[in-house]
C-alpha positions as a printed Julia matrix, in Angstrom:
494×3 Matrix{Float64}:
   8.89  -37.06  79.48
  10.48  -38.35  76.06
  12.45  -36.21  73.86
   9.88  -35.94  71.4
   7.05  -34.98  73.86
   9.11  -32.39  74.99
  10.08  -30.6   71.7
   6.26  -30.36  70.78
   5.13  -27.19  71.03
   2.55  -26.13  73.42
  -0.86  -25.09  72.11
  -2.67  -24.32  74.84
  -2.33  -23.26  78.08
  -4.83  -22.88  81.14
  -5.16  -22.6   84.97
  -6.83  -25.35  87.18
  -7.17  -27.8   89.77
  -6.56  -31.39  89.55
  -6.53  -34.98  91.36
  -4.76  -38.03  90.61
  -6.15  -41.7   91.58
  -4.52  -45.04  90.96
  -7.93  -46.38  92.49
 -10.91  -47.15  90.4
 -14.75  -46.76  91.44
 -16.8   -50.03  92.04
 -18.84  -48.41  89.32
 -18.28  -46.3   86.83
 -15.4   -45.37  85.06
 -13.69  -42.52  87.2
 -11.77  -43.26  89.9
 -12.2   -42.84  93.86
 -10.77  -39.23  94.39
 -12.43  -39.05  98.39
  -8.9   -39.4   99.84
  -7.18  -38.17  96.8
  -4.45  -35.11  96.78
  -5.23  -32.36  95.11
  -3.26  -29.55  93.62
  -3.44  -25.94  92.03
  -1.55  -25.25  88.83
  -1.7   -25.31  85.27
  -2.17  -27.9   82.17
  -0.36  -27.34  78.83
  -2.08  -29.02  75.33
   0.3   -29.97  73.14
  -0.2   -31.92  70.12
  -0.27  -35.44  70.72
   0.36  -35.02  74.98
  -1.15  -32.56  77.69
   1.28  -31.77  80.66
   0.04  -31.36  84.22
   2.17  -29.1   86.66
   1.63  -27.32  90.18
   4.04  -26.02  92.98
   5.09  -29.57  95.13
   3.94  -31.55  91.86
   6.51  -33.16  89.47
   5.41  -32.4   86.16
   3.0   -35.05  84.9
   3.07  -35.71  81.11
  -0.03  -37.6   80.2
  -0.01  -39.24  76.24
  -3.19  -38.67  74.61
  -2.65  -41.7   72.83
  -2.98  -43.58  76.45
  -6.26  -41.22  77.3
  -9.08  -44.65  76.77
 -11.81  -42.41  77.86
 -13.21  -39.17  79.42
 -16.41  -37.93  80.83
 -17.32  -34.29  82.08
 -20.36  -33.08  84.47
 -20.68  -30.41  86.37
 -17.75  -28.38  85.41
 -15.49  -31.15  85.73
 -13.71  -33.63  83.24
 -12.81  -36.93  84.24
  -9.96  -38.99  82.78
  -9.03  -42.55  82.43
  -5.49  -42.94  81.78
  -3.97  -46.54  80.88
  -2.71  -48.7   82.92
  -3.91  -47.34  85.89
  -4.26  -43.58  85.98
  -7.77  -41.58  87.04
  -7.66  -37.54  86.54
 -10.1   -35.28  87.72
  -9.18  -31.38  86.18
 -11.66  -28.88  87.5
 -11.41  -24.67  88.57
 -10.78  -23.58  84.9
 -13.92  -21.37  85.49
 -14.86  -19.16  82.11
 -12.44  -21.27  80.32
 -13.93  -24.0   81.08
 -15.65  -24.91  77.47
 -12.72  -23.41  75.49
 -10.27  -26.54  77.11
 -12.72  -28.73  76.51
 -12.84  -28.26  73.01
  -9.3   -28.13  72.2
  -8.56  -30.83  74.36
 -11.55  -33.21  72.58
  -9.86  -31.76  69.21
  -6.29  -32.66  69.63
  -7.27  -36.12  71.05
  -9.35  -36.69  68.66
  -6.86  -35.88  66.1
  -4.89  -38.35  67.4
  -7.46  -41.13  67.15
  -7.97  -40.24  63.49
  -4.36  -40.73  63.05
  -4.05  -44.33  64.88
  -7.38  -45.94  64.06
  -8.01  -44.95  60.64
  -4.05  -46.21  59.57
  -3.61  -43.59  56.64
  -7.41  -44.19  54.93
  -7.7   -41.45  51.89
  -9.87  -38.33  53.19
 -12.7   -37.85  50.65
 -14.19  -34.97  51.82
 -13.27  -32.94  54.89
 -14.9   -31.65  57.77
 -18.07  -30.57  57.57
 -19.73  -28.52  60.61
 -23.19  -29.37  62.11
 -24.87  -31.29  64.95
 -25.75  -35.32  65.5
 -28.37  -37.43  67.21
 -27.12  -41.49  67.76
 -29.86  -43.68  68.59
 -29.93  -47.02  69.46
 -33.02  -49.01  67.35
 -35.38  -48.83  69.93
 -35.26  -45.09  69.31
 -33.54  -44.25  72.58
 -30.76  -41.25  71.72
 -27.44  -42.28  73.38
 -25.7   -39.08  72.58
 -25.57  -35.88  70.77
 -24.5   -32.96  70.45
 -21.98  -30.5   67.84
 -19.79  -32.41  65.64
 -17.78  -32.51  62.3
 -18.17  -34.73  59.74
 -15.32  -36.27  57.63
 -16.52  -38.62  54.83
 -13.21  -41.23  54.13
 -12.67  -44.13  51.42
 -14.09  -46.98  53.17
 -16.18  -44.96  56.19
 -17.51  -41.81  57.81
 -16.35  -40.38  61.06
 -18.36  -38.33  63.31
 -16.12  -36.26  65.24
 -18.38  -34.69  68.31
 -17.16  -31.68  69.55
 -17.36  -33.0   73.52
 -16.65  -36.55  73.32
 -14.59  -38.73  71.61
 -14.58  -39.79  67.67
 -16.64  -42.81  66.34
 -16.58  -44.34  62.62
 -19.02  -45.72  60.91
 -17.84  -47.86  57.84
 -19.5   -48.27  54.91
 -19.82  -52.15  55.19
 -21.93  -51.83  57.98
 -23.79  -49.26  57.0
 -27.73  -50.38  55.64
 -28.73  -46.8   53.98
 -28.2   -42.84  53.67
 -31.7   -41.07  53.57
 -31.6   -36.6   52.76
 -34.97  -35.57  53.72
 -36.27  -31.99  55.57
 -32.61  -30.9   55.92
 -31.39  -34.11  58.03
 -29.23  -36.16  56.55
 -29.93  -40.07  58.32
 -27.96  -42.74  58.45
 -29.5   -46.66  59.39
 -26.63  -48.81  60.26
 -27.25  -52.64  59.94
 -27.65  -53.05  63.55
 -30.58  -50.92  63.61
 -28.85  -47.64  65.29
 -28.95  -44.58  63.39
 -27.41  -41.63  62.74
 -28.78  -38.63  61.67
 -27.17  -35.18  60.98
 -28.53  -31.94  60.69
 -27.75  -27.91  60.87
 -25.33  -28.89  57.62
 -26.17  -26.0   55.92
 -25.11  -25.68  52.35
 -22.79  -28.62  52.97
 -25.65  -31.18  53.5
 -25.99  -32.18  49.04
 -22.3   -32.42  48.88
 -21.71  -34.02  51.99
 -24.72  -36.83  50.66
 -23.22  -36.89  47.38
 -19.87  -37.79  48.97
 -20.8   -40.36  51.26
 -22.88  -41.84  48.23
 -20.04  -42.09  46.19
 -18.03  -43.67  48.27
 -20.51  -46.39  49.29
 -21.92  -47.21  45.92
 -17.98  -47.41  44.68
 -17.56  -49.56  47.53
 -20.65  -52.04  46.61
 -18.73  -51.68  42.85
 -15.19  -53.11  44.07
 -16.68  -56.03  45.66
 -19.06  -56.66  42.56
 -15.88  -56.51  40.39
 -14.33  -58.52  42.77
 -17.18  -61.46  42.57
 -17.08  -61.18  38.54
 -13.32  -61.66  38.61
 -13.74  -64.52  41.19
 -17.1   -65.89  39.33
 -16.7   -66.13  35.99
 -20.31  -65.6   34.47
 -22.3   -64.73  37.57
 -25.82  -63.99  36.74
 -25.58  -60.38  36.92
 -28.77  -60.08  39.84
 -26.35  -62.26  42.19
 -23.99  -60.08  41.89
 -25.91  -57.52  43.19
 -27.39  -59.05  46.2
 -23.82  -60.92  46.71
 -22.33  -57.95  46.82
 -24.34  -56.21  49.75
 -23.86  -59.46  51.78
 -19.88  -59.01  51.33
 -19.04  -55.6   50.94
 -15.68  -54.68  52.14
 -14.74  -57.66  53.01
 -17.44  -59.15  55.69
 -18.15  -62.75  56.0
 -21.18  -64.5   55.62
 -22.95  -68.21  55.84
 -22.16  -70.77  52.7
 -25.65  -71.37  52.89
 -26.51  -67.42  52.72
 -23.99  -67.34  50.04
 -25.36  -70.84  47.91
 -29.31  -68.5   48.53
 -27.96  -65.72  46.29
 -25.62  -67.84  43.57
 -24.89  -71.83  43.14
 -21.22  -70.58  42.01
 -19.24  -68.25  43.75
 -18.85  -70.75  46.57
 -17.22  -73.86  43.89
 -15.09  -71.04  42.62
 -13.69  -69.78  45.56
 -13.01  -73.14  46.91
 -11.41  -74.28  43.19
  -9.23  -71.4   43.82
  -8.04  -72.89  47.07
  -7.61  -75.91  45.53
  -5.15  -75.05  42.99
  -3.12  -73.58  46.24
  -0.77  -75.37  48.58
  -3.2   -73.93  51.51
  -5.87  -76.65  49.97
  -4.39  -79.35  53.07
  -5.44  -76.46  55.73
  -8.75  -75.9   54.48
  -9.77  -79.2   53.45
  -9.22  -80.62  57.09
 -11.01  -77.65  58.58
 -13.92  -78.12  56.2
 -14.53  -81.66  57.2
 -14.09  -81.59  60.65
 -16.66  -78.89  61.01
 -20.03  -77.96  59.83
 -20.17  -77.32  56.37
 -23.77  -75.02  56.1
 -22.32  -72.62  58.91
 -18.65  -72.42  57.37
 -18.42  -68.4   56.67
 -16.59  -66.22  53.82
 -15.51  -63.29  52.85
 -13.32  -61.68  50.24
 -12.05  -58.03  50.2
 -10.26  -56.62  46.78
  -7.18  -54.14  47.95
  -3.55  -53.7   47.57
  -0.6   -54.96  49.29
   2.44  -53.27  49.12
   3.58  -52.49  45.81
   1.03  -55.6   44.48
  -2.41  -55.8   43.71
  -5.26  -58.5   44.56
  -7.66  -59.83  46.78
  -7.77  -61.45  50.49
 -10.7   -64.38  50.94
 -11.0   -65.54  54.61
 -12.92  -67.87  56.49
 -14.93  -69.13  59.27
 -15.03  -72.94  60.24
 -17.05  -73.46  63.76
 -14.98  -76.62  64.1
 -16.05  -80.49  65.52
 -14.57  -82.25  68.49
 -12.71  -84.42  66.74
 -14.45  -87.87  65.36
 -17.39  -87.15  67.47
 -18.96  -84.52  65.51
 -19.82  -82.43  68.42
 -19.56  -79.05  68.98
 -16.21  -77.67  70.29
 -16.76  -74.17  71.07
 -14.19  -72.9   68.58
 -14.09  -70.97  65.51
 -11.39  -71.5   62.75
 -10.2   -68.4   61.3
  -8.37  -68.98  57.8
  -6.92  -65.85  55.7
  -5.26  -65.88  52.6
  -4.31  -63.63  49.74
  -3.98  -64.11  45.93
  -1.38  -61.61  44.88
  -0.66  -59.99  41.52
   1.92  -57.75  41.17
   1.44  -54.58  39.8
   3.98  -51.96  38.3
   2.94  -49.64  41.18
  -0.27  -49.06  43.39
  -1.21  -46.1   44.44
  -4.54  -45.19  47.35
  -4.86  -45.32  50.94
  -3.25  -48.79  50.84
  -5.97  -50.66  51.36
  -4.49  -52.79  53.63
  -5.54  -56.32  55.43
  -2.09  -57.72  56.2
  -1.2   -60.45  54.41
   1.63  -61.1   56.74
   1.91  -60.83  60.98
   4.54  -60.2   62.65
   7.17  -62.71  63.66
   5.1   -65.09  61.11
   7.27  -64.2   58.03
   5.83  -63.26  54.8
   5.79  -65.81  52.71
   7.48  -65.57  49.11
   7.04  -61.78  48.15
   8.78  -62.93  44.77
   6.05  -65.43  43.14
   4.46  -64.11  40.27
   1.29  -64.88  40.89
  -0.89  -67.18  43.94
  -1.79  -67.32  47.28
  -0.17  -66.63  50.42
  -1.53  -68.18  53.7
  -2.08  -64.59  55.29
   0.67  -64.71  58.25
   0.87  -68.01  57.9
  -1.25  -69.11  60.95
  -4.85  -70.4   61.81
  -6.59  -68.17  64.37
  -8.86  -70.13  66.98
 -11.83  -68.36  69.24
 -14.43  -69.4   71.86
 -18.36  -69.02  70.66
 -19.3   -68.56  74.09
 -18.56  -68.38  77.5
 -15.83  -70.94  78.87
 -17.29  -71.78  82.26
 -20.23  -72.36  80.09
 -19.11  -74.2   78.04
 -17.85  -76.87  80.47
 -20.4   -76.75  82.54
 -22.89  -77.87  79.9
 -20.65  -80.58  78.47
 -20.27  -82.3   81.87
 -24.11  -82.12  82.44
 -24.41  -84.34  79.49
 -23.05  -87.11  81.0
 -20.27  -87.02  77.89
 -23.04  -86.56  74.91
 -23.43  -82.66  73.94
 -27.08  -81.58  75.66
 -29.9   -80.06  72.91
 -29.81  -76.28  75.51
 -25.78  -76.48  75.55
 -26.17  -77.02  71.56
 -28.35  -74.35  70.76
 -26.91  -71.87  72.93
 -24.17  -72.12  71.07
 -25.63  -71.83  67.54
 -27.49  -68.58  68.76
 -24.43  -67.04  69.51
 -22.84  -67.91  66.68
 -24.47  -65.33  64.45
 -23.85  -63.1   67.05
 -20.13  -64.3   66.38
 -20.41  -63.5   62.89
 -21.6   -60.12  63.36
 -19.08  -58.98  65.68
 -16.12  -60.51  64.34
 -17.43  -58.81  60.71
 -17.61  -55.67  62.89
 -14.19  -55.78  64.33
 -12.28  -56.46  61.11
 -13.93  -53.79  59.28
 -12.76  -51.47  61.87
  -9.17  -52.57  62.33
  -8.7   -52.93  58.16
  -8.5   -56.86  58.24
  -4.95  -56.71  60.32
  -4.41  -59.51  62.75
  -2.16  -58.64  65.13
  -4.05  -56.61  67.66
  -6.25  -60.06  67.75
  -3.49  -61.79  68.94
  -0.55  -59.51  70.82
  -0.41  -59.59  74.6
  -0.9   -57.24  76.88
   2.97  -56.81  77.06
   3.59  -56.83  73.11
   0.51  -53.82  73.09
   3.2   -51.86  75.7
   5.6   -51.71  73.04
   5.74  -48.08  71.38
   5.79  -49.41  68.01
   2.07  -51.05  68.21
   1.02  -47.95  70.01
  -1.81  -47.44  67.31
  -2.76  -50.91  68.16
  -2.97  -50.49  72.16
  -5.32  -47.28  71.61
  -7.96  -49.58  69.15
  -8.28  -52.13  71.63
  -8.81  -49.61  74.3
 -11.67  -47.91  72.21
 -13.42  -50.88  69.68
 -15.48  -52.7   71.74
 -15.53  -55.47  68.8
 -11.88  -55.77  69.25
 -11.77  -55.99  73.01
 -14.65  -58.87  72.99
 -12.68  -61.02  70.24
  -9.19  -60.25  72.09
 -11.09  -61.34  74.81
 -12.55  -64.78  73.13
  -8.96  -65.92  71.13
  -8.28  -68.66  72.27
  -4.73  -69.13  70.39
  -3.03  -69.33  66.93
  -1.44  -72.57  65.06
   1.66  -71.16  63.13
   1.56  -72.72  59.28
   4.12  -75.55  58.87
   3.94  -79.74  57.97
   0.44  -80.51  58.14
   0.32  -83.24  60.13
   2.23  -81.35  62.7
  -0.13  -78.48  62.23
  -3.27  -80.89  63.02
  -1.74  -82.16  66.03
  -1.22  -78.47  67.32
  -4.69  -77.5   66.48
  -6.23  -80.83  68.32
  -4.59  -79.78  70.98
  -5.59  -76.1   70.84
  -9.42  -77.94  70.69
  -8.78  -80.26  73.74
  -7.51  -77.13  75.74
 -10.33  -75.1   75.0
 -13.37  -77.91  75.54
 -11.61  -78.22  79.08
 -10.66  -74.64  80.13
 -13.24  -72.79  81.91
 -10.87  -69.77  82.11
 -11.24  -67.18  79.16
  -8.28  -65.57  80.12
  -6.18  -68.28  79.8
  -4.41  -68.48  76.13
  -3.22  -71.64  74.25
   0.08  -72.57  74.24
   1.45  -75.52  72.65
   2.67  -78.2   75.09
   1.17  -76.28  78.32
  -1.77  -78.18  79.97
């Protein structure tokens, strides 16, 4: 137990019976508790830990922080406890709701804390009841909740299950109609909320705000960028962008012939013009992806353009799998900023940051390319060496349907982590350290995050250019031939 766990005070306290498991089920997520040992005793809540104790037991301290999931049936809740914990906690007989609660309150509270990295609250909680359904109608959960409405997102917080957010760049439309407040999401799912009660206007109004302010940033953001923009492209641009998300140069070129020259005369003017240029020709130019997001950084102000190059194999012009990811930020320094610090990291760790001083340009993000898989490895490989060394039509078009698939989910996982980088890329080991705790907990519980952690292939650090093409040819060659997604790039390791 740390020193700090230990001088939290406890909240709650409550009789039971539990069983520990280091085993996990075939299927499902709890674990096998059929030869488990059980014990009698009591569990204390405290604010960010619970505490498990019974006569023979050595206290157990349990982070909620390292709590990825929990179910409950039948009178009895069922943890999952990283790296290789499984709970069971049952007996607490009429209090059996009331622990639920506050136990699904204080983690929760926690979650808010790590995942939503000091966003501004708008409006606070607002009581009432939720139905999630997928698009073919089917409800995958509801139940009581409270609603919080932030800068950039909503969160629903059920009252028996763990938080989700919804942010507003992936959000399609907010319908108030017979009471129920609905909510399409650009996936098709939807949310809708009822039993607000005199909260349900101002709770719409909010939410509203927030999203049409939202669609105003990044329309002030293409003006600034687009000098002259015909003022109905801005409109439509800025629903294909907002916050941030990337999208097709030929989607883009649909909606305006110049926001794509501009961007790319910006980059020109910039010493990162060598990395993009070489990325832009050795890949295919109508599926190259952007995306720009206005915020602050530090005590500066400006705006962060990244994008996505699904690069060639070399000379060949085939397909090699791989996506490019390029990030970089224009800077201008401001007296002060104030807000939730819109952040998207225009530095990662160990990377350095670049010169802080500069008046005014760009800075190369952290100073790295980032490099994932389109699909599977094993794939992959296996439909290159079919082809008798010439790229089949199938092994071609399987990977251009998942490539919008790509899109969407890597658009999906940097809205939800706020554009930063390094929970892409830390191991397993560098997600153990305490300081990138709020990091371990949003790969444990963003799927999005999870499937691109789990398709990054590796990361070409910034530095001469030629040196920085041979490293990335390399990263290419590595990936064409691995049929191991597990398996990261490193330079110089075959």
């Amino acid at each position: 137990m740390t020193e700090e766990n230990a001088a939290e005070e406890i909240l709650f306290k409550y009789k039971l019976s539990f069983a520990k498991s280091g085993k996990h089920l075939v299927s499902g997520i709890a674990g096998d508790f059929k030869n488990a040992e059980t014990f009698e005793g009591n569990v204390e809540l405290k604010k960010e830990s619970m505490i498990l104790s019974a006569s023979g037991f050595p206290a157990l301290t349990v982070s909620l922080r390292d709590i990825i999931s929990f179910t409950e049936a039948d009178y009895m809740i069922f943890l999952t406890v990283v790296p290789s914990l499984f709970l069971k906690l049952y007996d607490l007989g009429f209090e059996y709701e009331n622990f639920l609660k506050h136990f699904s309150d204080l983690r929760n509270d926690v979650l808010i804390k790590d995942l939503l990295m000091k966003e501004k609250l708008v409006k606070p909680d607002v009581e009432g009841e939720f139905e999630y359904s997928g698009k073919d109608g089917s409800i995958k959960e509801k139940g009581e909740c409270r609603v919080r409405s932030y800068e950039t997102g909503l969160v629903l917080i059920p009252v028996l299950s763990q938080i989700k957010r919804f942010p507003f760049g992936l959000i399609d439309s907010f319908e108030s109609k017979d009471y129920k407040l609905c909510i399409r999401l650009e996936n098709q799912d939807r949310l809708t909320l009822s039993m607000l009660g005199d909260q349900i206007d101002p709770l719409t109004r909010e939410l509203s705000k927030s999203f049409n302010a939202l669609i105003s940033k990044t329309q002030d953001l293409i003006n600034e960028v687009s000098l002259e923009e015909n003022a109905d492209s801005v409109r439509e641009m800025s629903f294909l962008l907002k916050d941030g998300k990337a999208a097709r140069k030929s989607d883009v070129e649909k909606k305006s012939k110049k926001l794509w020259n501009c961007i790319e005369e910006k980059v020109k003017s910039e010493d990162v013009w060598e990395y993009y240029n070489f990325l832009k020709t050795n890949s295919d130019p109508e599926k190259t992806c952007v995306g720009i997001k206005k915020g602050l950084f530090g005590t500066s102000a400006g705006y962060y353009i990244w994008f996505l190059f699904p690069v060639y194999d070399g000379s060949s012009k085939n397909c090699a799998n791989a996506v490019a990811m390029e990030a970089m930020t224009f800077i201008i320094p401001a007296a002060s900023a104030e807000g939730s610090g819109d952040i998207v990291g225009n530095t990662d760790s160990g990377e350095g940051s670049g010169d802080g001083d500069s008046p005014t340009g760009f800075e190369t993000g952290g100073r790295a390319t980032y490099v994932f898989r389109i699909i599977d490895g094993a794939q992959f490989a296996e439909g290159d060496k079919s082809g008798g060394g010439k790229q089949s039509v199938r092994l071609n078009d399987a990977v251009d349907a998942e490539y919008d698939n790509f899109i969407k989910k890597i658009n999906s996982c940097m809205l939800a982590i706020n554009f930063r980088r390094e929970p892409i890329y830390f191991t397993d080991e560098q997600l153990k350290d305490n300081k990138n705790i709020s990091y371990r907990y949003a790969v444990a519980l963003i799927p999005e995050l999870s499937w691109l952690r789990d398709n990054f292939i590796g990361r070409i650090i910034h530095k001469d250019i030629s040196e920085w093409q041979d490293d990335l040819k390399e990263l290419i060659a590595f990936n064409m031939n691995s049929a191991d997604n597990s398996v990261k790039f490193k330079k110089g390791v075959k």
